[in-house]
N, C-alpha and C positions, 0 to 999 in steps of 0.2 A: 800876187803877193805870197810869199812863202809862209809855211806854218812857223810860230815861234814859241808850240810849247811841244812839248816831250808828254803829250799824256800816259801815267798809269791808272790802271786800279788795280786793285787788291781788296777782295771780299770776302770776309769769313765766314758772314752765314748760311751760305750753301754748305760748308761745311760742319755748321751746330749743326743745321735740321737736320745731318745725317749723324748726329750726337759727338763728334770732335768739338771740344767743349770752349779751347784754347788754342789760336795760332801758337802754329809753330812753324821753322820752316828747317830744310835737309840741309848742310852744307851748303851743297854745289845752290840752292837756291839763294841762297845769299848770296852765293859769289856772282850771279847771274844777275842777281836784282842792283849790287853794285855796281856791276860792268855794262848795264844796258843804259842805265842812270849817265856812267861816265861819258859813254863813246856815244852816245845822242849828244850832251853837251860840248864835249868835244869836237867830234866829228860835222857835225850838221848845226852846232849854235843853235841850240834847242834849249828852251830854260824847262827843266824836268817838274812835273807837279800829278800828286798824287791825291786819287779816289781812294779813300777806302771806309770802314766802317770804325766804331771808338774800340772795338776788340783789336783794329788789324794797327791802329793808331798807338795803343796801348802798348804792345807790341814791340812796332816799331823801334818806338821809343824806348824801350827796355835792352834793346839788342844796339841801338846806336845806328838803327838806320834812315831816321827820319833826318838828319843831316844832310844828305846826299840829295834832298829833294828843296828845290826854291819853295813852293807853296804846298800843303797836305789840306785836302777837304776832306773830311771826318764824316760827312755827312748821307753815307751808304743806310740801308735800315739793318738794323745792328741785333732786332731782337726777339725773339722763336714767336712773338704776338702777333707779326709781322702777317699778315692774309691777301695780301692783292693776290700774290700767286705765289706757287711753292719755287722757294728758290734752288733747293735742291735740283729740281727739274732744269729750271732755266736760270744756270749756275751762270752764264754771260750777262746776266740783263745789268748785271752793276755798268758795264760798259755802256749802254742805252742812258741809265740815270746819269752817269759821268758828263756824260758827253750832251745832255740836257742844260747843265749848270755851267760848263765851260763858256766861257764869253769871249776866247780868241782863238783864231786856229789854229789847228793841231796835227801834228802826227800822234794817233796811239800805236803802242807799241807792248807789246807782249810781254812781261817780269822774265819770259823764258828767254826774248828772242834779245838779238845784238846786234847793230849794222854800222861795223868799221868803216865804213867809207860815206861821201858825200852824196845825199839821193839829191836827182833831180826832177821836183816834183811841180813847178810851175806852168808845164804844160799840157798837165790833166786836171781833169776836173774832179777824177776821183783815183787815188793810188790802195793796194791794195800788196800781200804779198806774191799771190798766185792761184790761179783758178783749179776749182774741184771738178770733177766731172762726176755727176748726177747718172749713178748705172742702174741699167735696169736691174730690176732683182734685189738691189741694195736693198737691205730689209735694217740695217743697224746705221749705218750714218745720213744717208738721205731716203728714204724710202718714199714712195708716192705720195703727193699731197694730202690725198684724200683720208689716210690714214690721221694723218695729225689738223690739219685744217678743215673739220669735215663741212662747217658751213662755209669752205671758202671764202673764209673774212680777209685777210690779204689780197688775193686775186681779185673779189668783186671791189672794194674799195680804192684799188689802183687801175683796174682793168688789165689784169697778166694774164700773160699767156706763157703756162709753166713751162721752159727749157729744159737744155741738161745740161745746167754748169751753175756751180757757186763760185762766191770769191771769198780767201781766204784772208780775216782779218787780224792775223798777228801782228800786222801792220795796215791804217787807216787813214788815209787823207782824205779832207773835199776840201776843194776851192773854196765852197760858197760853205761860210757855217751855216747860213742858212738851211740848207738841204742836208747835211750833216743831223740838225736839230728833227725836221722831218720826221728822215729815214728813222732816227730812235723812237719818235712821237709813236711812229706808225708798227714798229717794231715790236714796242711797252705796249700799244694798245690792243694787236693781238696775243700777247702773251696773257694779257688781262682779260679777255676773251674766252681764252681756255679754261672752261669750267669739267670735264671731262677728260682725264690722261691715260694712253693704253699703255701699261706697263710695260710692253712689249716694247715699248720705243722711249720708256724714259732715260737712258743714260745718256743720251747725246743727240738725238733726232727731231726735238721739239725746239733743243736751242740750236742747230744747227741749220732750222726754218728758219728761225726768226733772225738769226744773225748772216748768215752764209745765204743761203740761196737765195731769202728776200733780196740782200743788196744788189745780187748780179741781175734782179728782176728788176729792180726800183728801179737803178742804172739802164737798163736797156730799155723799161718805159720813158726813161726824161730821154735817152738817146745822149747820155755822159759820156765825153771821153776817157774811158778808164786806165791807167797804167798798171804794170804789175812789174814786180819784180826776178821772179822767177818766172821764165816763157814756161811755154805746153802745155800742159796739166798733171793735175793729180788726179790720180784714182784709190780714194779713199781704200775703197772695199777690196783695193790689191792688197793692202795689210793683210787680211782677214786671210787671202786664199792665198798667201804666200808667194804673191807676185810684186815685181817693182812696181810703186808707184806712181813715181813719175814717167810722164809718157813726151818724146820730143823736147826735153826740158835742158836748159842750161844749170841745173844745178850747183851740178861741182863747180861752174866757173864761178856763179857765184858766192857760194862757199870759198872758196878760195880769195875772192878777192876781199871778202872780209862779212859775211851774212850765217848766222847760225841762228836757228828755232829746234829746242831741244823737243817738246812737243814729245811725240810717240816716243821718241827715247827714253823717256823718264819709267816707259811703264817696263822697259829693260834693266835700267839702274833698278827700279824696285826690286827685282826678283834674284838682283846680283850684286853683293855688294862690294865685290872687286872690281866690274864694273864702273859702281856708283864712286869708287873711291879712285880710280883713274882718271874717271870725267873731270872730278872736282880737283884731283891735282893738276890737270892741264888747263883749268879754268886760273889757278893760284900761278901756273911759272909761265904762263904765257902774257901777266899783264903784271910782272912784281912792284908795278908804283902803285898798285892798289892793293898790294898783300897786306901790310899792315889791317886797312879797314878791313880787309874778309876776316881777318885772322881776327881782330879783336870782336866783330860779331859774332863768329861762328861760335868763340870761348863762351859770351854771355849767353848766348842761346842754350849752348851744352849745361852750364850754369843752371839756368835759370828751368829750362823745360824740357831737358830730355830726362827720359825714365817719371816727371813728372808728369807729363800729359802725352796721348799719343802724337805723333809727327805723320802727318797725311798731307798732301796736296789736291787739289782738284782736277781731277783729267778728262783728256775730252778723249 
């Protein structure tokens, strides 16, 4: 049986605890968070439904984007009191509680990412968008378990045997909700776990355990059949040392046939704003039946909270 929701979330308190007071979001993220909304419903008969917290809710609602979504659960923890564990660190885990509360299954999908065309996902038991490769030396995306798990709470409670490879979840199917519920139980209860963080690895290496390499581990414990979308792999840490990424991969074909994850780009639009202002008009004239709705949020947004509050995203 196919998924028949379109899961989001959207969570703002990883970005309080780093003192961003108020959602806000950049242009091109609206037009993104429109168009990934459409072309799920669209494309794949997905009915769209969103996580978030009463700030990202508030929000929404303010700018006119809570329409575009069938159901909104408001029910993320929304407030700096908040102690299981620092979300700043493990800015994903709203994905984990998400997908906790969900009662039918799903594809999630990334506010960044968009898939023009029709998946087929009835023949895996877990889809994913494309695997990471886990390099040695990686000191900033995946670095050795031992660093971040030091009582191997994951490994001994599953029985792994740590690889080199994660799978990257801009995009999420299982078959069975069941094992979907699992994987986040087990995911939330090592994060919860972590009473000690080595600075050295908090911008993305703690949530990149728990979300990323656990699943490729969890998976190859049950012996799941996985799909991916884009073949070969990724080599995160090629960013870093200025080499291509992707290794044996169909990429462009898929890009081409209709697949974008802006992801690492955004931290380019950041630093350029002719750039940022190119992306976002090829986001406006490449889908004009949904210019209206960019256009009228984008205005309330500018309205409402630019120069008022700062505009940051969460990057991985």
């Amino acid at each position: 049986m196919s998924p028949v929701k379109a899961l989001y979330v959207d969570w703002h308190l990883p970005r309080k605890f780093q003192g961003k007071n108020k959602p806000s979001k950049r242009p091109w993220e609206i037009a993104m968070t429109i168009r990934t909304v459409f072309f799920a419903r669209e494309m794949n008969g997905l009915s769209p439904i969103l996580y978030c917290d009463q700030d990202t809710y508030d929000y929404y609602e303010s700018v006119d984007l809570i329409k575009h979504f069938d159901e909104v659960y408001p029910i993320l923890p929304n407030d700096l009191s908040f102690n299981e564990f620092n979300p700043s660190i493990f800015w994903a885990a709203g994905k984990f509680l998400a997908i906790q509360h969900c009662k039918e299954k799903f594809l999630m999908i990334d506010l960044d990412a968009e898939v023009r065309f029709k998946l087929d996902l009835e023949k895996y038991d877990v889809f994913c968008a494309h695997r990471e490769e886990v390099s040695k030396g990686d000191l900033w995306f995946y670095p050795d378990i031992e660093y971040l798990d030091k009582q191997n709470y994951l490994g001994a409670k599953h029985n792994l045997i740590w690889s080199d490879m994660a799978y990257n979840t801009s995009l999420l199917y299982f078959k069975d909700l069941g094992l979907a519920k699992e994987y986040a139980d087990s995911a939330l209860s090592f994060i919860r776990s972590v009473r000690e963080i080595n600075p050295a690895f908090e911008k993305v290496a703690y949530i990149l355990l728990a979300e990323q390499r656990f699943l490729y581990e969890y998976c190859r414990a049950k012996d799941l059949n996985v799909g991916v979308l884009i073949e070969g792999r990724y080599v995160p840490i090629g960013l870093k040392n200025g080499v291509a990424p992707f290794i044996d991969s169909n990429l462009e074909e898929i890009a081409e046939k209709g697949f974008l994850h802006v992801w690492g780009f955004k931290n380019e639009m950041h630093k350029n704003k002719d750039i940022e202002d190119s992306f976002f008009g090829s986001l406006m004239s490449s889908r004009l039946s949904l210019r209206d709705d960019i256009v009228n949020s984008v205005s309330k947004n500018h309205e409402l909270y630019v120069d008022k509050y700062e505009i940051g995203s969460q990057e991985q």
